[in-house]
N, C-alpha and C positions, 0 to 999 in steps of 0.2 A: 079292494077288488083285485082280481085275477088280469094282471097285463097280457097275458096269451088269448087275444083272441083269433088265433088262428091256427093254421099249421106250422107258421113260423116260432122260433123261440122268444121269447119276450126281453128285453134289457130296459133298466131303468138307465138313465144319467143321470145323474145327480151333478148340478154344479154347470153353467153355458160358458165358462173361459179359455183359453186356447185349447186345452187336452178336452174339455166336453164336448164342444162344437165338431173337432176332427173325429173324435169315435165317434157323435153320431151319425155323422154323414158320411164314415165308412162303412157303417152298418148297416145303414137305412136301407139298402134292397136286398138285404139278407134276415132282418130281424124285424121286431113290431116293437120299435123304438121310440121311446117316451124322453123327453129330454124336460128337464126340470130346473126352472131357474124365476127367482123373485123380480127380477126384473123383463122387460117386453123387447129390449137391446142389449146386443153384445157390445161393449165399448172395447175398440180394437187401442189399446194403453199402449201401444207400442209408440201412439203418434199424439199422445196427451202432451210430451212436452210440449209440440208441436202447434199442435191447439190452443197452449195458453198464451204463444206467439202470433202463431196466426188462426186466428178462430174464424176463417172462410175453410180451414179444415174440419170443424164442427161440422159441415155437411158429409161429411167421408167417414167418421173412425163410427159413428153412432150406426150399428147394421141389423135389422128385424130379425128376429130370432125365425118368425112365423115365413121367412121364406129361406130357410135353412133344411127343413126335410120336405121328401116328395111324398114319403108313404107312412113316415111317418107322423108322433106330433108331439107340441111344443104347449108344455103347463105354464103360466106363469105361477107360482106358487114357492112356496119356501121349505124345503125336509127340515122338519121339527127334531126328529127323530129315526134312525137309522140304525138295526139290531143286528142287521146281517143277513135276513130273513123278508121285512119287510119294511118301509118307507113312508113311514107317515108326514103329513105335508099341512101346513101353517091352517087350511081349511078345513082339515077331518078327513081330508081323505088318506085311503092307505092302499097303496101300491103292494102286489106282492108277485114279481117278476122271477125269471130264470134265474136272472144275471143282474145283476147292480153295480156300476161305475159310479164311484166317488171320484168325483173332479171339483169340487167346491173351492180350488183353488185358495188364496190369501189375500189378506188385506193388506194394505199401503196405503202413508198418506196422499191425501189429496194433492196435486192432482195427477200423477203416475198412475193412481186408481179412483174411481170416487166411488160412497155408501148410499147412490142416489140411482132407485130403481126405477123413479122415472126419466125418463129420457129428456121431459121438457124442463124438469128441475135441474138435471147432470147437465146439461148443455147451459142453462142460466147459472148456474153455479161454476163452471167453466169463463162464462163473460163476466161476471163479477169480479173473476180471480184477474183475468187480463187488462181489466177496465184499473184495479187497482195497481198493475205492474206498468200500465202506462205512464199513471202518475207519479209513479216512485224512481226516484234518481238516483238510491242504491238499492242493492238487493243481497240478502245475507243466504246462501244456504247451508244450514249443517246437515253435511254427512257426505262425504267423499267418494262413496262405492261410485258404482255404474252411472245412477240415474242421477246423482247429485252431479257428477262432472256433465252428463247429459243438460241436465236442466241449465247446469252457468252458460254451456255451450251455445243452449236456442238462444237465451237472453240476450247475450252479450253477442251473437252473429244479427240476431232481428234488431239490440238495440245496444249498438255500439258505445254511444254516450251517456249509459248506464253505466255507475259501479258495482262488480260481481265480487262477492267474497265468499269464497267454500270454506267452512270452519270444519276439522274433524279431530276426534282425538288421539287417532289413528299417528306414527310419524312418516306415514306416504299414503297417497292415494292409492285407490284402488285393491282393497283386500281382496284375501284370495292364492289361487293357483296360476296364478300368470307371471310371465317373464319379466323382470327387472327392463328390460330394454321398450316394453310397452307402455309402462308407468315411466317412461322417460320422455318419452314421444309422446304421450298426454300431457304430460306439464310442461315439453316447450311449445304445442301446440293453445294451449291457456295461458301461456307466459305470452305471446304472441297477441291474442284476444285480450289480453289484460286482466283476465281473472285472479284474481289475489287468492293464493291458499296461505291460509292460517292453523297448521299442523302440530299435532303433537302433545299437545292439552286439554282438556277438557273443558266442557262450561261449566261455570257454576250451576247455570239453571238455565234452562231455556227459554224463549219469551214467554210475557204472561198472555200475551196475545194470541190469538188464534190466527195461525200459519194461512199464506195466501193472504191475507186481506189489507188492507192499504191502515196502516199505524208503525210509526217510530218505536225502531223496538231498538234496546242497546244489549250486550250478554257481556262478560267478561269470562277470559278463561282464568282456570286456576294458576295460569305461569304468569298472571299479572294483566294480560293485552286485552283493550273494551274497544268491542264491534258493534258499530250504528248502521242501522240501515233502515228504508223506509217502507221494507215490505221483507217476511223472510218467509223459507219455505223447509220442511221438514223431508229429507231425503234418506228416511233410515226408519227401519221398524219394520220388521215383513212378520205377520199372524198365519198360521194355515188356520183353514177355517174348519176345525174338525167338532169343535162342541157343541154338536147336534147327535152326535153319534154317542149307543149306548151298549151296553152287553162287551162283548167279548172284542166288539170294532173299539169300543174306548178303550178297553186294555191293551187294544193294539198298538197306541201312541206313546213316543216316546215321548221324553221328557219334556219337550217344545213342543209339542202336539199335534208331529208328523205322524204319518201311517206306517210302519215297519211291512214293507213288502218284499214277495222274493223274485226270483227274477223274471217270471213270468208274470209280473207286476199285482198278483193274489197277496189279497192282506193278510196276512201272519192267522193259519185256522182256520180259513174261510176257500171253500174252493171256489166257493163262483162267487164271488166279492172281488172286484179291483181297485184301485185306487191311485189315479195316474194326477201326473201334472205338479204343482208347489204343494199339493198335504201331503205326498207320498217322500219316502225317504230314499227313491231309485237313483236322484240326482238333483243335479242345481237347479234351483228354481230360475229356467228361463224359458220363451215363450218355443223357443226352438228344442228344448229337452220334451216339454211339455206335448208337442206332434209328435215326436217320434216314438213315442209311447203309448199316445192314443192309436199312431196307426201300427203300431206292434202289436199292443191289446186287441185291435181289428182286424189284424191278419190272423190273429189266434184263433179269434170264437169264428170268423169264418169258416177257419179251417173243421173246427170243433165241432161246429154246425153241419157243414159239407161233407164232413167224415173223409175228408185227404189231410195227408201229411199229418206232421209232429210240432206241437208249440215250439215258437222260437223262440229266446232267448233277449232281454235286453242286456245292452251293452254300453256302460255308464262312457259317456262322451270323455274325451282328452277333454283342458282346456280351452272353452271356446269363448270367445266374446267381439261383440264389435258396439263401440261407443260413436257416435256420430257425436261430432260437435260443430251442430248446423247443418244445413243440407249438404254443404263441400268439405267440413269438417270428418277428423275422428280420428281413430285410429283403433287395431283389432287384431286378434287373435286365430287364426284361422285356419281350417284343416288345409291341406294341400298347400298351402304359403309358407315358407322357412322365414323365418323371422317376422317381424311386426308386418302385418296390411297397413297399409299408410292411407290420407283423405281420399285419392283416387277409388282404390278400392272398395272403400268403406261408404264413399257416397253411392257406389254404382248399386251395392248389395243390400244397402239398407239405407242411409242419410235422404236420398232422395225423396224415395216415395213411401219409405217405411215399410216396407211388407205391402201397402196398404192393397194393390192391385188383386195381388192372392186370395184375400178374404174376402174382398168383393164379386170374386169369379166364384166363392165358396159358400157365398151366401145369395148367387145368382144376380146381383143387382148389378150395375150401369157404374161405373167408379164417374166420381165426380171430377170434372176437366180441375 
């Protein structure tokens, strides 16, 4: 079917994750916006670790898609297929808009992200995972980046007389574009917490178990050392989620099966195609690259729409980061700050409340006390 039912220009979304949610509610009084996503809630991940610490934040990160546009609206459905042209979707039906925004965003393991489009499962699979982390007296995580020192952070701040161990086979945390002096300030602020990092080796195997759930798992690295714990969790493996896509948009992926865009965030061929957020190749998959893209992409077709002005330009960010470890914890990367943000900082801008207030004022609802 024809998305133009008016005088306005038609945009598909494709994909409800940070970059889809922002273009379309920059859009929505300018276009006849269809946002498209398999699931009925946005799960705001930024505050998942958060959740599996304290799940009275289960009432907060889970946020209705259906009160996200005014004039717009919101499919629950899945794009099966996506040619550049038109949008077919897990029902039969098929979209064929202006404009098409791929936001499909990536997977992650549980629980950073979950594969759970309902909202009353993703929330009971969220208490499953914490009900097991109560009972467990160590906890093993592999994999070092962001979310792994994140997740030993909640644990070991919510549950002190837990044992944390971060395994990676990395020889320092935190890969990447960041300063040597932040990765110092993270591991005396863990050294501090008591989190054990075990560096430098790899596993032989990882457990046979399935991550998050309450079972004794043991791994040994290849330099000899065996790690017991009685619950672990998987902090490494990011998918875009691009293989739905066919024609001339699949050849647009590179080798990992990002979106090769140019700077006006147009997929490689395609003029009215974009592709913002973690599948696009314009920058680091984070949830703060991922808005400033959507509302770039939004400033554009406004403009495009409006018939003022000339597309702007995106502008791949310096290194930025801020890792919270626990709500008073962390330490970060950040623009206008010369050298490391320290826990002050880092709890004011993020550690506290997560983002979480912004999203909630974004998708009109009442934030939870």
């Amino acid at each position: 079917m024809s998305e133009n039912n008016g005088s306005r220009p038609s945009v598909v979304i494709v994909g409800g994750g940070f970059a889809g949610i922002n273009a379309a509610k920059a859009l929505d009084d300018v276009a006849e916006v269809t946002l498209v996503d398999p699931s009925d809630t946005f799960l705001h991940n930024l505050a998942s670790w958060r959740a599996l610490v304290e799940p009275e934040w289960l009432d907060r990160i889970f946020l209705p898609y259906d009160r996200l546009l005014r004039h717009g609206r919101f499919v629950r459905d899945r794009a099966v297929d996506v040619d550049g042209t038109a949008v077919t979707l897990a029902s039969g039906e098929v979209l064929r808009p202006e404009y098409i925004v791929l936001a499909t965003g990536s997977s992650y393991p549980f629980p950073a992200k979950t594969d759970e489009p309902d909202v009353t499962a993703a929330r009971a699979k969220f208490l499953d995972a914490h009900h097991a982390l109560l009972g467990a007296g160590s906890a093993l995580v592999v994999g070092a980046g962001a979310a792994g020192l994140e997740l030993a952070g909640e644990i070991k701040t919510s549950f002190p007389e837990k044992a944390v161990t971060i395994v990676d086979m990395g020889d320092d945390i935190l890969p990447g574009p960041y300063d040597q002096e932040l990765r110092e300030e993270l591991r005396r602020q863990l050294d501090k917490l008591g989190v054990e990092l075990v560096l430098g080796s790899p596993l032989h195997a990882l457990p046979d178990t399935p991550a998050a759930t309450a079972a004794s798992v043991t791994v040994s690295t290849e330099a000899g050392e065996e790690l017991s714990a009685d619950i672990w969790f998987r902090a490494f493996g990011v998918t875009p989620a691009t293989g739905f896509l066919s024609g001339t948009l699949a050849g647009a992926r590179d080798h990992l099966g990002y979106l090769s865009v140019d700077d006006q965030l147009r997929v490689a061929g395609h003029e009215n195609v974009f592709a913002i957020g973690d599948i696009a190749d314009a920058d680091r998959n984070m949830a703060a690259t991922a808005k400033m893209q959507a509302d770039l992409l939004a400033a554009n077709l406004r403009a495009r729409i409006n018939g003022e002005g000339e597309a702007a330009s995106y502008q791949k960010l310096p290194p930025v980061v801020a890792i919270p470890l626990g709500p008073e914890g962390g330490a970060g990367q950040l623009p206008g700050i010369d050298g490391v943000a320290g826990p002050d900082v880092i709890a004011q801008v993020k550690g506290r409340a997560l983002l979480m207030e912004s999203y909630a004022e974004l998708f009109d609802v009442e934030p939870a006390a």
